[in-house]
Each structure stands twice: as structure tokens, then as C-alpha cells.
N, C-alpha and C positions, 0 to 999 in steps of 0.2 A: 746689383743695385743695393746701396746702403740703407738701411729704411728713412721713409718717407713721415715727415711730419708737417703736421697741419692746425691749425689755429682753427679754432669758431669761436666769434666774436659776435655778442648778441647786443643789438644795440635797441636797447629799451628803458623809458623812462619808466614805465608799470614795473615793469620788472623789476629793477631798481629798487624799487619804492616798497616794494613788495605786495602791490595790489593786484600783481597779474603770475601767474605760473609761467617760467619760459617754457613752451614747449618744442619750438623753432631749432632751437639750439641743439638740445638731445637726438633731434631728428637727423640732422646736421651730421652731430658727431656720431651716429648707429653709418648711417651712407658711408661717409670716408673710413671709418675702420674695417667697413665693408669693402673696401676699394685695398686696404693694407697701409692705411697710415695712421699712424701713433697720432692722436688728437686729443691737444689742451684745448680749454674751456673757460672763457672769461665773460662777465658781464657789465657794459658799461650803460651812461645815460646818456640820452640825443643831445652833447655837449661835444663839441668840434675838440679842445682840448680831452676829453680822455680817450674820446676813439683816437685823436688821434696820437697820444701816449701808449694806445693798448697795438696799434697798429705799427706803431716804430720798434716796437720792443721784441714783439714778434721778428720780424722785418731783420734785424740786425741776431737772433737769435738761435741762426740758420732753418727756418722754416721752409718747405718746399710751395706752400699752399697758406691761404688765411680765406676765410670764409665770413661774410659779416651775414646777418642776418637783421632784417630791421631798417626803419631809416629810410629806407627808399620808395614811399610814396609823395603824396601832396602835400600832408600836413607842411605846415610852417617850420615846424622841428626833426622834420625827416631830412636829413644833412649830409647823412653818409656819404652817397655818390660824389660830394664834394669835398668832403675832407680827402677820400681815396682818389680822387682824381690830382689833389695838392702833393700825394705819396709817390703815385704811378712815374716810372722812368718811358715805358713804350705803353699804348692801351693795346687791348687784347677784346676791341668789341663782338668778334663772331662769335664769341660766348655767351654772351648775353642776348644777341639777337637772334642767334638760334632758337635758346630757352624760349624768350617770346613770342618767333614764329611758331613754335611747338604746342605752346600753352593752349589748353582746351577753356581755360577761363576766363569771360567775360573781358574781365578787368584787366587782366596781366600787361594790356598794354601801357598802362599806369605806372608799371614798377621802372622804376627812372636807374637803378642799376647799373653798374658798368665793370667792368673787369680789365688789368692791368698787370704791368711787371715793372715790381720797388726790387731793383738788386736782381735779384734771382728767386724772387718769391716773386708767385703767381695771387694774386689780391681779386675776386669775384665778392660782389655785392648780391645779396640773395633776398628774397622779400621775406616779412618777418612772420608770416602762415606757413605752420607747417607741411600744407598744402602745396605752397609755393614752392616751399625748399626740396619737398618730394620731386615736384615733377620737373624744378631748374636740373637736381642736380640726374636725374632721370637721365635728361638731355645731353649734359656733358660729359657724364661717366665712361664714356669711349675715350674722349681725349684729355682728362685731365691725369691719370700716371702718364702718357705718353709725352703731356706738354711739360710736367715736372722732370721725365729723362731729359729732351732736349735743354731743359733752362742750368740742367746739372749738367749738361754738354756730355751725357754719355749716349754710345750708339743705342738705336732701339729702332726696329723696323717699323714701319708705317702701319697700321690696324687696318684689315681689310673693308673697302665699301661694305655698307649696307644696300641689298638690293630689293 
């Protein structure tokens, strides 16, 4: 297998602004390069236009994976889940309902997230506590090199249950 590369894409207006530290983000990329994927790093603001410029670029750049973090609560300016739902070619929801059947936190069922496939990249929406992002990507870390062989159509045997 060729290496694997992966986007985290943080969507935050603080951040931006520079009133807030990302720290979602780094969290993000420490996981996937834990996992063996080369991971870029960009930061945008809860504006539908640059996620979704930061999302196409990626998308078209051969990336196997993009990661958002951000964006996917109540607030009025959390949009994410929509712009990547305008991106997605097939959704890919057992990823996200897993993470949220999983979640020991209160609130997690709030995080409106969704996960998809634009092309051959695999697009998850992650909540923007780095909290969040520990125990989403906690959850999917069995199937996400496995769901990137398949989507690069090469053989790769199935991971065994958990019992």
C-alpha cells in the first residue's frame, strides 16, 4: 500500500481570529499519523465558501481521508455537516453513529456530523473538543486504513471482530 494521506481541517471562527488555540486539530493529526498517514493541516472560519474551497482542494489532491473538526453543533454558524454533505458522492453514516453510540459524553448526541465519500476520499466530520476528536476517532480506528484500502480498490482482509 502506497502511503496514505490525510487532511484535518479545523473549522473555527476563534481560531481564525486568533482568540482561541486550536487544539482539536493537533489532536487530530497526533491519531492519524498514529494510524501511518502523512497529515496536512489547515484552518478555516464557519464560512460555507472556504470550507468549502479547503474541502475541494483536498478532495481533488489525492487524499485518502479529510477530517473536519468544528462546526458540527447547534450554534447558527456550525455548517460543516452541510457544506460536506453538498461534497459527499455516497454517505458513509455507520461512522459517525457508531462514534455516538460509543460516546460516554452527555452531550455527544448533539454533534450533528456525518461522514461520506467525494471521489475516493473518505470526508468524517468530527466535533471540535479535543475530547471529542479522542474518543470519535478511538472508535473508528479499526476501520478507517481498512475503509481507505477498499476506496483505493486494493485487496485487504477484513479486521477481526471484537469479542
Amino acid at each position: 500500500m502506497a502511503a496514505m494521506k490525510a487532511g484535518v481541517l479545523t473549522v473555527s471562527d476563534r481560531v481564525t481570529r486568533g482568540e482561541a488555540e486550536d487544539v482539536s486539530g493537533p489532536t487530530a493529526i497526533a491519531m492519524l499519523a498514529g494510524l501511518g498517514f502523512d497529515v496536512d493541516w489547515h484552518v478555516v472560519p464557519d464560512e460555507a465558501p472556504k470550507i468549502t474551497a479547503a474541502l475541494e482542494q483536498w478532495i481533488g489532491d489525492d487524499f485518502d481521508l479529510i477530517v473536519t473538526t468544528g462546526g458540527t453543533g447547534f450554534s447558527p454558524r456550525d455548517i460543516t455537516p452541510e457544506v460536506t454533505r453538498e461534497l459527499i458522492d455516497r454517505p458513509a453514516p455507520g461512522l459517525v453513529e457508531a462514534a455516538r453510540a460509543a460516546s460516554k459524553h452527555p452531550l455527544s448526541m448533539l454533534s450533528r456530523g456525518i461522514a461520506g465519500i467525494a471521489a475516493s476520499t473518505l470526508i468524517i466530520n468530527l466535533p471540535g473538543s479535543t475530547n471529542g476528536v479522542e474518543e470519535t476517532l478511538d472508535v473508528m480506528r479499526p476501520a478507517l486504513v481498512h475503509a481507505v484500502s477498499l476506496l483505493r480498490d486494493e485487496p485487504t482482509p477484513h479486521p477481526p471482530a471484537s469479542r
